[in-house]
PDB file of N, CA, C and O in Angstrom, chain B, residues numbered from 101:
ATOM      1  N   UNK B 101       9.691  57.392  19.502  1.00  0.00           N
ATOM      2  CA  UNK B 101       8.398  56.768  19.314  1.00  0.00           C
ATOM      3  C   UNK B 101       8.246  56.254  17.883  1.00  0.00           C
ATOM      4  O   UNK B 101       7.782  55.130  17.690  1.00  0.00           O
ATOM      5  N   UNK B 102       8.714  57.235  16.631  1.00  0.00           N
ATOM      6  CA  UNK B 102       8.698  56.537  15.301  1.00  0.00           C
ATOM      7  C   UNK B 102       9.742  54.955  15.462  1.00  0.00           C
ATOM      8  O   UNK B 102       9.623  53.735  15.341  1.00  0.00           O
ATOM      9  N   UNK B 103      10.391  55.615  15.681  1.00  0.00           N
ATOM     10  CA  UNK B 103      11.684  54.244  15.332  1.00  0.00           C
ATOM     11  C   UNK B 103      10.211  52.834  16.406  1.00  0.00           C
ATOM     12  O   UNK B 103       9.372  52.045  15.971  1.00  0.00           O
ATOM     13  N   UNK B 104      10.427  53.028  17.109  1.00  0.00           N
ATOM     14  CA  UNK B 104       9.106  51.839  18.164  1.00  0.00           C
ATOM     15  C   UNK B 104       8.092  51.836  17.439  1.00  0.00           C
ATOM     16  O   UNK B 104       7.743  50.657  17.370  1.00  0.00           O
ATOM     17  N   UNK B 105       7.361  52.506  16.813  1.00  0.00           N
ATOM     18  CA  UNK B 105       6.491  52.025  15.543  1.00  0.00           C
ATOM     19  C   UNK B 105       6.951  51.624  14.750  1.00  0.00           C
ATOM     20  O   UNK B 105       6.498  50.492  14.576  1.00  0.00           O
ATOM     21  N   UNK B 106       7.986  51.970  13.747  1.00  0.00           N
ATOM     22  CA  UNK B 106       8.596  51.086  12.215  1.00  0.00           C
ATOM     23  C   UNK B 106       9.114  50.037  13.489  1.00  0.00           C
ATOM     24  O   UNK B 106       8.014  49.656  13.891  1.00  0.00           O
ATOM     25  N   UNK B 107       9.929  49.483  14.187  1.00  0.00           N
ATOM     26  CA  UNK B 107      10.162  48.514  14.807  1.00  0.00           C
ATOM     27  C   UNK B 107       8.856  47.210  14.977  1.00  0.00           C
ATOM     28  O   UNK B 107       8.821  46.126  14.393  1.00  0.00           O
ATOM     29  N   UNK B 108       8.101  47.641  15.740  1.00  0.00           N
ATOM     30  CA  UNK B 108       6.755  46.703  15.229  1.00  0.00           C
ATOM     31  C   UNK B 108       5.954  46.440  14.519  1.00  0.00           C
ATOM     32  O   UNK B 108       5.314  45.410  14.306  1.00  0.00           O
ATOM     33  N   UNK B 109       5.965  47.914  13.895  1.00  0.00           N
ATOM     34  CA  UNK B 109       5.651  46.848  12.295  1.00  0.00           C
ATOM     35  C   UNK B 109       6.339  46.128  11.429  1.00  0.00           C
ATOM     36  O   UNK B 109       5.725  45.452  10.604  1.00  0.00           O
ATOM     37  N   UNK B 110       7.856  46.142  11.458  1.00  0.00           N
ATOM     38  CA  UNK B 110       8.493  45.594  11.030  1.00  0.00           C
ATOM     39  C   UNK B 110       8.431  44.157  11.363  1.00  0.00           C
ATOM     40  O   UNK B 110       8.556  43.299  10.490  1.00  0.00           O
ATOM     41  N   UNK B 111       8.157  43.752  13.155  1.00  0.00           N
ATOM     42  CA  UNK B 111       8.011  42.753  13.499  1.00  0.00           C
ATOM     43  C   UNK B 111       6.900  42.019  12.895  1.00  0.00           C
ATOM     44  O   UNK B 111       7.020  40.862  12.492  1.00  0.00           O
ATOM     45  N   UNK B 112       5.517  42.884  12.819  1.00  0.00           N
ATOM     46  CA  UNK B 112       4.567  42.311  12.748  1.00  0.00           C
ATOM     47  C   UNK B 112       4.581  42.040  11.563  1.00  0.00           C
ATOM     48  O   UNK B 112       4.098  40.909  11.520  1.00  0.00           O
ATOM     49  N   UNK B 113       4.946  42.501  10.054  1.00  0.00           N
ATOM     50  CA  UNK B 113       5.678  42.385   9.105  1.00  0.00           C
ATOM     51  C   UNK B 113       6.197  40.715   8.463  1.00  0.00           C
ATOM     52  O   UNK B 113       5.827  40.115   7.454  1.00  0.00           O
ATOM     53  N   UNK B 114       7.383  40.264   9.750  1.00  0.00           N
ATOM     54  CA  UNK B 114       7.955  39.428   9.807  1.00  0.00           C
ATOM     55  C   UNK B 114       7.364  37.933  10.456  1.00  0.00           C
ATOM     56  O   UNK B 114       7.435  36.848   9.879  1.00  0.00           O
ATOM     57  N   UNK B 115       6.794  38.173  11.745  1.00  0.00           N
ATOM     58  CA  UNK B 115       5.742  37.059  11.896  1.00  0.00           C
ATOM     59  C   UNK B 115       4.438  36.532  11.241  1.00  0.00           C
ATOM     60  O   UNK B 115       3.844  35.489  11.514  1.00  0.00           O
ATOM     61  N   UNK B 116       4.089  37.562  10.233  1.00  0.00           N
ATOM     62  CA  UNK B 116       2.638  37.665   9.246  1.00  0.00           C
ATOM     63  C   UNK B 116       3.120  36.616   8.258  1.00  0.00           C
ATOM     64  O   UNK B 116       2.508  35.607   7.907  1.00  0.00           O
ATOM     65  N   UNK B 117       4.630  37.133   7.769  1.00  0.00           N
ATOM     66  CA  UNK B 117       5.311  36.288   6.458  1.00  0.00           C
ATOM     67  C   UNK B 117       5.448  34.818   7.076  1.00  0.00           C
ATOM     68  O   UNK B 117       5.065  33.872   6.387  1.00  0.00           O
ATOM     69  N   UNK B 118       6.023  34.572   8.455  1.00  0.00           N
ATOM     70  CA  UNK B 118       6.249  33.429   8.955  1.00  0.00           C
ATOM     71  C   UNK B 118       4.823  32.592   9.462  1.00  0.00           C
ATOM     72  O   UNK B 118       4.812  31.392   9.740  1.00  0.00           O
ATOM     73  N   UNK B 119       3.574  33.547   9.519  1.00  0.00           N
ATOM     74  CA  UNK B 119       2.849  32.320   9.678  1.00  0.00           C
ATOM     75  C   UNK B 119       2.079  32.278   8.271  1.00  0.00           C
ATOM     76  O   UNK B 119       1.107  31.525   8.234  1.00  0.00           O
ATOM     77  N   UNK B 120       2.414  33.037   7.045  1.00  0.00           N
ATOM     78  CA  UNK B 120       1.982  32.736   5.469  1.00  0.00           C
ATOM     79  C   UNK B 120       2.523  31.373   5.108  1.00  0.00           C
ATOM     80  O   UNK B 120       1.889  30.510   4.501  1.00  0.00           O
ATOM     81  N   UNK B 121       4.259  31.231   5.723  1.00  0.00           N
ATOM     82  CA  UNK B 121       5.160  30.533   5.346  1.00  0.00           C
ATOM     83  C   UNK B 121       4.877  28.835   5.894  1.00  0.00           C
ATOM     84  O   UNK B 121       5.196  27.865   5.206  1.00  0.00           O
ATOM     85  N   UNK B 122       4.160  28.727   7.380  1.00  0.00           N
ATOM     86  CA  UNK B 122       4.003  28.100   7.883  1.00  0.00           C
ATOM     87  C   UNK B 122       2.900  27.389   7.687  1.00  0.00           C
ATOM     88  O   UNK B 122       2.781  26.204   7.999  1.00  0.00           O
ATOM     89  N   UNK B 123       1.905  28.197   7.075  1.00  0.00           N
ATOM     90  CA  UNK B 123       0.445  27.807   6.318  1.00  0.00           C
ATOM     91  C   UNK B 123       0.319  27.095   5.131  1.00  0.00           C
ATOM     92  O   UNK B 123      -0.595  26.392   4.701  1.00  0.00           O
ATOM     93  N   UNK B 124       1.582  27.456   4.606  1.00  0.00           N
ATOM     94  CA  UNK B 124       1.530  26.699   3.493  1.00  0.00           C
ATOM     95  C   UNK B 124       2.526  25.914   3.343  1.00  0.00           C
ATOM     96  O   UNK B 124       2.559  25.391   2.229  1.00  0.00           O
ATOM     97  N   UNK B 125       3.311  25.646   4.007  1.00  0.00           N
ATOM     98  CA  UNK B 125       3.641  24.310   4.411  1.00  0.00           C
ATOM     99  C   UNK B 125       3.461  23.193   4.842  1.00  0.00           C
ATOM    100  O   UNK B 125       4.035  22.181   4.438  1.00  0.00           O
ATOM    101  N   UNK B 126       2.862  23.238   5.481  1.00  0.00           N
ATOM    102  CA  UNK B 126       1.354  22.494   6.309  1.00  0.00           C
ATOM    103  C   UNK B 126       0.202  21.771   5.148  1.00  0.00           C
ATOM    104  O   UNK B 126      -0.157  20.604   4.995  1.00  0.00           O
ATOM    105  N   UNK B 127      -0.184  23.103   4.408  1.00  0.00           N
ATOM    106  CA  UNK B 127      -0.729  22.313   3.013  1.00  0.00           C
ATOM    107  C   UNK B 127      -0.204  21.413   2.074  1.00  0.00           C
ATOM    108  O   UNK B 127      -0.805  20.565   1.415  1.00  0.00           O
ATOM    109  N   UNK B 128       1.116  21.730   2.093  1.00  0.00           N
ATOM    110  CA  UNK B 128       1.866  20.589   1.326  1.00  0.00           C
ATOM    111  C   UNK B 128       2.108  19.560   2.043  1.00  0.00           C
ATOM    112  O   UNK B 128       2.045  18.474   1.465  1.00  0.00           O
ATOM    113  N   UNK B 129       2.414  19.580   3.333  1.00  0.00           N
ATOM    114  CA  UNK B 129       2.660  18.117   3.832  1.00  0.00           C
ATOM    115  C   UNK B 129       0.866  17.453   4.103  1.00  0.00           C
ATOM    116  O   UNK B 129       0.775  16.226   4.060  1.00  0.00           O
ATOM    117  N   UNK B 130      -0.434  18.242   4.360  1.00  0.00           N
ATOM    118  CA  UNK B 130      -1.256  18.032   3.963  1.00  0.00           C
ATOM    119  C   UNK B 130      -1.576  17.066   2.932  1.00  0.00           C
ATOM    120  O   UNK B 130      -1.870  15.887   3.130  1.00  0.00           O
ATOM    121  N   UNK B 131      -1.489  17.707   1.723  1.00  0.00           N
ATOM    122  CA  UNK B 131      -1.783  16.919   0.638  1.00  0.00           C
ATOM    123  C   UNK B 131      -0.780  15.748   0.282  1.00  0.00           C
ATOM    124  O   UNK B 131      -1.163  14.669  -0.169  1.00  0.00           O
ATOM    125  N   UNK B 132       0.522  16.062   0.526  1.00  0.00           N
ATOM    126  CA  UNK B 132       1.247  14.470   0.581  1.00  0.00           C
ATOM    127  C   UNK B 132       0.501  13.501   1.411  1.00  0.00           C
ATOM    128  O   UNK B 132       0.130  12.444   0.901  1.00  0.00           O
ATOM    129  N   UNK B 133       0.240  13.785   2.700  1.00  0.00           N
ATOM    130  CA  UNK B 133      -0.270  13.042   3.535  1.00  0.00           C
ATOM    131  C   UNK B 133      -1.461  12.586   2.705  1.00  0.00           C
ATOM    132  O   UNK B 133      -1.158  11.474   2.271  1.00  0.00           O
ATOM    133  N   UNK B 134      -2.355  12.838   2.395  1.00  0.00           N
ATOM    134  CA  UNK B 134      -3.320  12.277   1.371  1.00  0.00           C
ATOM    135  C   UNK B 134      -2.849  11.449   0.261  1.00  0.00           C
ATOM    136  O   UNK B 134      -3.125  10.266   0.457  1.00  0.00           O
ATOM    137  N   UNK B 135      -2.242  11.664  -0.820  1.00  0.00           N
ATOM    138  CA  UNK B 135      -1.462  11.323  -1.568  1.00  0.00           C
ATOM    139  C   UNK B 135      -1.155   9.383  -1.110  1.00  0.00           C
ATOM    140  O   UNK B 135      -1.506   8.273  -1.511  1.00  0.00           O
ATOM    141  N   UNK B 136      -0.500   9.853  -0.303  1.00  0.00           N
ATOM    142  CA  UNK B 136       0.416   8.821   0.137  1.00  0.00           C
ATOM    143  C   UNK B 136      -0.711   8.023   0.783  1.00  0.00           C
ATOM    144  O   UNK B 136      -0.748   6.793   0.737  1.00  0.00           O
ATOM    145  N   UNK B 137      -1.645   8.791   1.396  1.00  0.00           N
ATOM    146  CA  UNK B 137      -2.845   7.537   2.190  1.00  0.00           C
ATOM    147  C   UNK B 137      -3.607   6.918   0.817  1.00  0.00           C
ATOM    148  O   UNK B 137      -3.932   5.731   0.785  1.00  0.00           O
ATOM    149  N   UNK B 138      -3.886   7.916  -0.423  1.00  0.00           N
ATOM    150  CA  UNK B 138      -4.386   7.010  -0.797  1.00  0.00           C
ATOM    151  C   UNK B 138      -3.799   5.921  -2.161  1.00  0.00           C
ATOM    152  O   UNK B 138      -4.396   5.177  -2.940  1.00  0.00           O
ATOM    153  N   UNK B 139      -2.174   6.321  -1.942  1.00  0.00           N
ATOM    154  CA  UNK B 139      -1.587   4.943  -2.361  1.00  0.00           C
ATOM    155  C   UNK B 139      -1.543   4.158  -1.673  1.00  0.00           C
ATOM    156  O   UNK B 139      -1.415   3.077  -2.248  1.00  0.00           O
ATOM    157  N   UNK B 140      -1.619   4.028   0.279  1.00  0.00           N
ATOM    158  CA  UNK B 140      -1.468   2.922   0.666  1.00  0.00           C
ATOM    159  C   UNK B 140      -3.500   2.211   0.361  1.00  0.00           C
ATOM    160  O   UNK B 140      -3.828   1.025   0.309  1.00  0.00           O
ATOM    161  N   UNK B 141      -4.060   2.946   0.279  1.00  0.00           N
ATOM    162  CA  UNK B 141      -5.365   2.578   0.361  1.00  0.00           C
ATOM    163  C   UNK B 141      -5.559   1.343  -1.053  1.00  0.00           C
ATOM    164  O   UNK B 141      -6.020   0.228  -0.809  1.00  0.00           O
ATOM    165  N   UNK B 142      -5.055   1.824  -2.775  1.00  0.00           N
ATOM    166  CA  UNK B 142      -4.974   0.932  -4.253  1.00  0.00           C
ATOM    167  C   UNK B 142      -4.263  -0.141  -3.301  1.00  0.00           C
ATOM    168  O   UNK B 142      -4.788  -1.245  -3.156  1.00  0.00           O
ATOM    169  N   UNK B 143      -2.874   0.237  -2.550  1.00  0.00           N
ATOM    170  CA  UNK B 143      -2.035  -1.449  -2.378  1.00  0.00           C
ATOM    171  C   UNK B 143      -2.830  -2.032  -1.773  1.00  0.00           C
ATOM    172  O   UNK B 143      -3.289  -2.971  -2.424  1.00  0.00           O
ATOM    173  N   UNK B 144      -3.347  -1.901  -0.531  1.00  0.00           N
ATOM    174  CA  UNK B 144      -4.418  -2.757   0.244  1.00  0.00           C
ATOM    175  C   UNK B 144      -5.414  -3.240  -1.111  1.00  0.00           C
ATOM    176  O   UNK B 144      -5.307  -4.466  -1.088  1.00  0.00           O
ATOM    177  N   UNK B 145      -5.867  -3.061  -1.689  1.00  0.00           N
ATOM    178  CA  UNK B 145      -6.775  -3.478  -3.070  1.00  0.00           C
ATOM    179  C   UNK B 145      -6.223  -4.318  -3.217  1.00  0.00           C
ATOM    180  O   UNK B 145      -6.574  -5.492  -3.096  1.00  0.00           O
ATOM    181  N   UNK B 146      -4.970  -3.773  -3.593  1.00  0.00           N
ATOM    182  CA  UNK B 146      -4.157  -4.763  -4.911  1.00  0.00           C
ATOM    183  C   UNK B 146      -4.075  -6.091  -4.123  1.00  0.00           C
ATOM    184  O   UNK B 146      -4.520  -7.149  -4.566  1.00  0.00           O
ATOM    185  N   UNK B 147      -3.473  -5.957  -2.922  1.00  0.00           N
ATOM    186  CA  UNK B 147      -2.951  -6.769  -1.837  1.00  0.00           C
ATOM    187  C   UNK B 147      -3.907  -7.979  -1.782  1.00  0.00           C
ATOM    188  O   UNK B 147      -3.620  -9.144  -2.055  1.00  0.00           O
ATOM    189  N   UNK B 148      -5.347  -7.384  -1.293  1.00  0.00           N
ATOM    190  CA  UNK B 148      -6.649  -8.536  -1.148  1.00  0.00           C
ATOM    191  C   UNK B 148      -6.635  -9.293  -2.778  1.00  0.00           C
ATOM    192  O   UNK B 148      -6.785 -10.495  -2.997  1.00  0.00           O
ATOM    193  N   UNK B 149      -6.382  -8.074  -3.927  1.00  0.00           N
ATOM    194  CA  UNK B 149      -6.760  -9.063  -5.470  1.00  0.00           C
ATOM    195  C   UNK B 149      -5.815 -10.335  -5.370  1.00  0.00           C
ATOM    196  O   UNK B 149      -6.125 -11.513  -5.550  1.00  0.00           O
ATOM    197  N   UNK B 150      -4.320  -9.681  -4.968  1.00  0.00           N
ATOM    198  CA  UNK B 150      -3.476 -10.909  -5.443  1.00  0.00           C
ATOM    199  C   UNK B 150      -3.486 -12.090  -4.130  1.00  0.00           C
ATOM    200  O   UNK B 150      -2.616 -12.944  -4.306  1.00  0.00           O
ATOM    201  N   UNK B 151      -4.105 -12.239  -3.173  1.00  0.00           N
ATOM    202  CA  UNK B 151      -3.879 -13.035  -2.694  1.00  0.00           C
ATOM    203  C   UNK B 151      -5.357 -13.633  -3.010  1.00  0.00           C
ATOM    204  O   UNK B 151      -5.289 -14.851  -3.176  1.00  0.00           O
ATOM    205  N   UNK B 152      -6.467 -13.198  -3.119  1.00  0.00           N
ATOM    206  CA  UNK B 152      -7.186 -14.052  -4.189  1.00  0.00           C
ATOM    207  C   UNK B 152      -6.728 -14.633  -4.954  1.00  0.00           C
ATOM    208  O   UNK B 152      -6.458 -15.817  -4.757  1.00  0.00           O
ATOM    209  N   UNK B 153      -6.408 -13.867  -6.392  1.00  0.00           N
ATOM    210  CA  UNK B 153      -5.494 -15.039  -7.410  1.00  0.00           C
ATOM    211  C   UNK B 153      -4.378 -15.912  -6.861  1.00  0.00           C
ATOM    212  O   UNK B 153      -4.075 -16.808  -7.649  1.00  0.00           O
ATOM    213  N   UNK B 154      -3.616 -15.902  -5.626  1.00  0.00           N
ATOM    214  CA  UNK B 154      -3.071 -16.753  -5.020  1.00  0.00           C
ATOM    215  C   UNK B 154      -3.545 -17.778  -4.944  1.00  0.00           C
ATOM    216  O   UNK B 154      -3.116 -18.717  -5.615  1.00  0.00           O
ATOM    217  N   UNK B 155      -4.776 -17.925  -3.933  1.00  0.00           N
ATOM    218  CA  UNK B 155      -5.734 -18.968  -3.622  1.00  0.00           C
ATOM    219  C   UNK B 155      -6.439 -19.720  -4.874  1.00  0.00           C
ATOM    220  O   UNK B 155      -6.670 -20.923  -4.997  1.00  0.00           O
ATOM    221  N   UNK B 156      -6.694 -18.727  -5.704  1.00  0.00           N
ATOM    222  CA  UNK B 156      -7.404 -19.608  -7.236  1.00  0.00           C
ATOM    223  C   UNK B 156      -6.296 -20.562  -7.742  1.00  0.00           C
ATOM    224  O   UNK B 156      -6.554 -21.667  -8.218  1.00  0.00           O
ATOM    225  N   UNK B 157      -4.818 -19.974  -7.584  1.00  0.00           N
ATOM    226  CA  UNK B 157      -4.160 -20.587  -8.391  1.00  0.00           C
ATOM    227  C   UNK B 157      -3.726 -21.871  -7.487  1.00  0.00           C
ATOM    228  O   UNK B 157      -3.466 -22.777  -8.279  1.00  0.00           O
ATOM    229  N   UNK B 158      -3.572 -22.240  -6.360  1.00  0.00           N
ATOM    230  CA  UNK B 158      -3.499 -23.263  -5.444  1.00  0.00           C
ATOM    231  C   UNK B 158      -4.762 -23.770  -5.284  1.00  0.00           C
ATOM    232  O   UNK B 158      -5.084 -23.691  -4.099  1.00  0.00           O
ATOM    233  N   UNK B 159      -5.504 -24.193  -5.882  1.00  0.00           N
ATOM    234  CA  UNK B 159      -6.630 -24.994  -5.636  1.00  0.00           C
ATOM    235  C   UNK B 159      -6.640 -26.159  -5.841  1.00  0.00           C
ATOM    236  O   UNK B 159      -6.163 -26.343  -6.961  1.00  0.00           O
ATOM    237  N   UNK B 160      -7.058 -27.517  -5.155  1.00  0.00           N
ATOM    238  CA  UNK B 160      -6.883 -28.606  -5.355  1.00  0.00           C
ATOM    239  C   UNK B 160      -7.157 -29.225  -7.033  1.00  0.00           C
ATOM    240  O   UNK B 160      -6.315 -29.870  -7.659  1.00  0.00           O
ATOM    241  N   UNK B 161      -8.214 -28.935  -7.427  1.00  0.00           N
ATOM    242  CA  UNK B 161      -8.488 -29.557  -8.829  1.00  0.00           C
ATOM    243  C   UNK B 161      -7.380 -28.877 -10.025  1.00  0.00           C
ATOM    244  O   UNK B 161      -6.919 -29.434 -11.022  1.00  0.00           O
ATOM    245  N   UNK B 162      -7.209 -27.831  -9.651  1.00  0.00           N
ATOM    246  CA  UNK B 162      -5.976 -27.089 -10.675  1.00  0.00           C
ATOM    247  C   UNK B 162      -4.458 -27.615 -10.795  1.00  0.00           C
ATOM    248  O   UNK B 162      -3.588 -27.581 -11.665  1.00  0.00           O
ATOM    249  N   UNK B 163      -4.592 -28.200  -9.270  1.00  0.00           N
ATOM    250  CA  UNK B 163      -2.502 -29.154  -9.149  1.00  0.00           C
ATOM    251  C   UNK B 163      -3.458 -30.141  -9.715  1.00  0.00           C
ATOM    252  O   UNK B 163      -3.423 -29.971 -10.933  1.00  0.00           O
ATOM    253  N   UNK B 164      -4.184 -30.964  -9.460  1.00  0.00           N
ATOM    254  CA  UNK B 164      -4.202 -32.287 -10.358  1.00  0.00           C
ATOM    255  C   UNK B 164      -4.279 -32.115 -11.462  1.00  0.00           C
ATOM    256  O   UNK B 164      -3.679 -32.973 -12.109  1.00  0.00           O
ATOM    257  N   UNK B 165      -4.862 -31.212 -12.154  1.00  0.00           N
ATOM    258  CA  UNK B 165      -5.227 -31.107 -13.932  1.00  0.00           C
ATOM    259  C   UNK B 165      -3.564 -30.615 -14.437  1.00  0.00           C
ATOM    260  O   UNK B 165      -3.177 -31.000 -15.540  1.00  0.00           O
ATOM    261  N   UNK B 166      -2.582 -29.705 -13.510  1.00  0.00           N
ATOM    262  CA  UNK B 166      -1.497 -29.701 -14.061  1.00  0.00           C
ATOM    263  C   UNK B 166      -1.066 -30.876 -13.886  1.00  0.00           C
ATOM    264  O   UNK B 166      -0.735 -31.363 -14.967  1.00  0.00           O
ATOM    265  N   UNK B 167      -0.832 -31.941 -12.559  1.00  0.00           N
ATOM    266  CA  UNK B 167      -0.383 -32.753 -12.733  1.00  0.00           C
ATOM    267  C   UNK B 167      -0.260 -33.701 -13.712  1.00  0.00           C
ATOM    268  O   UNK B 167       0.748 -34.250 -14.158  1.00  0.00           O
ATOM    269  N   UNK B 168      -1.495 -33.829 -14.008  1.00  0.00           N
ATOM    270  CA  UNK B 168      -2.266 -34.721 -15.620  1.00  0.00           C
ATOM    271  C   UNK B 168      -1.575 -34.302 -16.850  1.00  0.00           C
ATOM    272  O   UNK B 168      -0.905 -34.992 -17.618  1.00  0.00           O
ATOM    273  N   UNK B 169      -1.845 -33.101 -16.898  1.00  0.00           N
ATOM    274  CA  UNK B 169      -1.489 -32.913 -17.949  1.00  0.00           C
ATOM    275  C   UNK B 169      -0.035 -32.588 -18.316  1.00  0.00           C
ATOM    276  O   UNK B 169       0.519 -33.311 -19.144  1.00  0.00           O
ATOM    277  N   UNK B 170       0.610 -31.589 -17.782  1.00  0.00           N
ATOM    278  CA  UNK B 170       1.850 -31.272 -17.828  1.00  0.00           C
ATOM    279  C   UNK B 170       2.827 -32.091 -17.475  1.00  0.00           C
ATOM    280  O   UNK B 170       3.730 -32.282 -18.290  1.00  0.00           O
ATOM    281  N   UNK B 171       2.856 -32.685 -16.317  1.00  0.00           N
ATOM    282  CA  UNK B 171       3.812 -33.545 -15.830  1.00  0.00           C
ATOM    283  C   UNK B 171       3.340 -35.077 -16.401  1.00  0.00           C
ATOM    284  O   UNK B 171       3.987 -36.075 -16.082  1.00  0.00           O
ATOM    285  N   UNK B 172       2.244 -35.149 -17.204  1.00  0.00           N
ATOM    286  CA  UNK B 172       2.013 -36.858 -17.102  1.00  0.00           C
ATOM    287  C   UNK B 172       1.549 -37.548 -16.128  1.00  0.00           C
ATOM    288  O   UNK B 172       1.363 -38.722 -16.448  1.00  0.00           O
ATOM    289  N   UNK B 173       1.153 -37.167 -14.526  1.00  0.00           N
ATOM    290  CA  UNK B 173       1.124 -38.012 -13.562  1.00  0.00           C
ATOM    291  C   UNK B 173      -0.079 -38.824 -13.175  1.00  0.00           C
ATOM    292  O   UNK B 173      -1.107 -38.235 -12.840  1.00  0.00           O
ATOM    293  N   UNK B 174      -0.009 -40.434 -13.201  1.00  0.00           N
ATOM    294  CA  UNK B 174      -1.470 -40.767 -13.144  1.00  0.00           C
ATOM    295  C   UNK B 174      -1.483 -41.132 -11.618  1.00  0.00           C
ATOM    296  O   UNK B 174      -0.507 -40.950 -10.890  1.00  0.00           O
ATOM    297  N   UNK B 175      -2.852 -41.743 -11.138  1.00  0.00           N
ATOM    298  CA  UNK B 175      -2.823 -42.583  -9.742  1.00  0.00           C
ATOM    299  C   UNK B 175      -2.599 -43.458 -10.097  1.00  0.00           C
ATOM    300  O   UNK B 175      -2.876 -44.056 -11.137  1.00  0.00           O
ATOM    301  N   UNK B 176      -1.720 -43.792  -8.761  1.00  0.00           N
ATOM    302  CA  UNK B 176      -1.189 -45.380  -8.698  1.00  0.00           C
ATOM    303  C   UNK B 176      -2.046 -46.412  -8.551  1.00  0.00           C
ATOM    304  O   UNK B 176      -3.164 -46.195  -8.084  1.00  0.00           O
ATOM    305  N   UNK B 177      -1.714 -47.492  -8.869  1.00  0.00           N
ATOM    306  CA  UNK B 177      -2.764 -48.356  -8.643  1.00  0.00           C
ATOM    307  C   UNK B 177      -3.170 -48.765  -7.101  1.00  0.00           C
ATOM    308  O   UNK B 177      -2.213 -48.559  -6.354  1.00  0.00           O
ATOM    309  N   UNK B 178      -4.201 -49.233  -6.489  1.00  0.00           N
ATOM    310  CA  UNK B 178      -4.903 -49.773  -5.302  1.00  0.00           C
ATOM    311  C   UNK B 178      -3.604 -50.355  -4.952  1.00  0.00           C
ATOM    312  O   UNK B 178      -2.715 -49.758  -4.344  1.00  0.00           O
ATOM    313  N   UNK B 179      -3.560 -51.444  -5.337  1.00  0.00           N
ATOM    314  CA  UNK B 179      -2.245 -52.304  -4.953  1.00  0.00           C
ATOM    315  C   UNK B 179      -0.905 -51.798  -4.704  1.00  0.00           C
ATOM    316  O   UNK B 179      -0.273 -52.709  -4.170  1.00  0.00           O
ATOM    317  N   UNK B 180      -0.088 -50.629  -4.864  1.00  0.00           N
ATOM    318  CA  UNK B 180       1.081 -50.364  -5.285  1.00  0.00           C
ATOM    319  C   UNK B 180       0.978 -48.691  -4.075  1.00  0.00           C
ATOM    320  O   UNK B 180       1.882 -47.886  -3.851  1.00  0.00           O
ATOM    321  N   UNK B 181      -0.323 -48.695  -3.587  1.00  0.00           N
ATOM    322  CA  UNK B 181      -0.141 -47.558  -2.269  1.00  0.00           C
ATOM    323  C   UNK B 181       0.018 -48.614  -0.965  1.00  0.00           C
ATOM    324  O   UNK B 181      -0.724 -49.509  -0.559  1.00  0.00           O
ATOM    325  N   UNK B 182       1.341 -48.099  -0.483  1.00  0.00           N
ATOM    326  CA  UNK B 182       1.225 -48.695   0.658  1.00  0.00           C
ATOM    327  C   UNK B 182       0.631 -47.358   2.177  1.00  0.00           C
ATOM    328  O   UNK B 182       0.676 -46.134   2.306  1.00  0.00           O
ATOM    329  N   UNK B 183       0.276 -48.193   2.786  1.00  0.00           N
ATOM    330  CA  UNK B 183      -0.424 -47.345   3.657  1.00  0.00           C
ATOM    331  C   UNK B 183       0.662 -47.534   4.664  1.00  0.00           C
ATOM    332  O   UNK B 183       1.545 -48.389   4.739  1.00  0.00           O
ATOM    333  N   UNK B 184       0.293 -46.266   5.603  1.00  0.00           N
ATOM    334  CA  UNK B 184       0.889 -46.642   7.099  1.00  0.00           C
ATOM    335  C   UNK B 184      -0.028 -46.349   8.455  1.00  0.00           C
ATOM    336  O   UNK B 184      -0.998 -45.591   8.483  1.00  0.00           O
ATOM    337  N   UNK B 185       0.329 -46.875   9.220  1.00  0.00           N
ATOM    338  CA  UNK B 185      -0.734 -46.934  10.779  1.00  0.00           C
ATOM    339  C   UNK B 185      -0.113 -46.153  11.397  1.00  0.00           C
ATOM    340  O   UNK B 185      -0.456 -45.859  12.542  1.00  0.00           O
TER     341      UNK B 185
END
């Protein structure tokens, strides 16, 4: 009967440590899981900022003022666009 008592407590012992072990494992992949959600959460930020500044930087009046200025480019004259139908 002793030995069947130290036997289960020994067990109970051993499954106590394994669900300590299991508890706090769980917390760590826990808090990664956070972690990591809320780096994907800044990129989504970042993501919407830069494709704003995308769009600012492709704006129609901004290619012509580089055009003007940087490259030199004027409009052609009335006469010298040919059109097509």
């Amino acid at each position: 009967m002793f030995r069947l008592n130290l036997f289960l407590l020994f067990a109970v012992m051993v499954c106590a440590l394994a669900v300590v072990s299991a508890q706090h494992h769980a917390r760590k992949l826990f808090q990664a899981l956070e972690a990591e959600q809320e780096r994907s959460r800044q990129l989504d930020i970042e993501y919407g900022q830069l494709q704003i500044e995308m769009s600012t930087w492709a704006t129609h009046p901004r290619l012509e003022k580089i055009a003007r200025e940087r490259l030199r480019m004027t409009m052609p004259a009335p006469t010298m666009v040919k059109e097509e139908h």
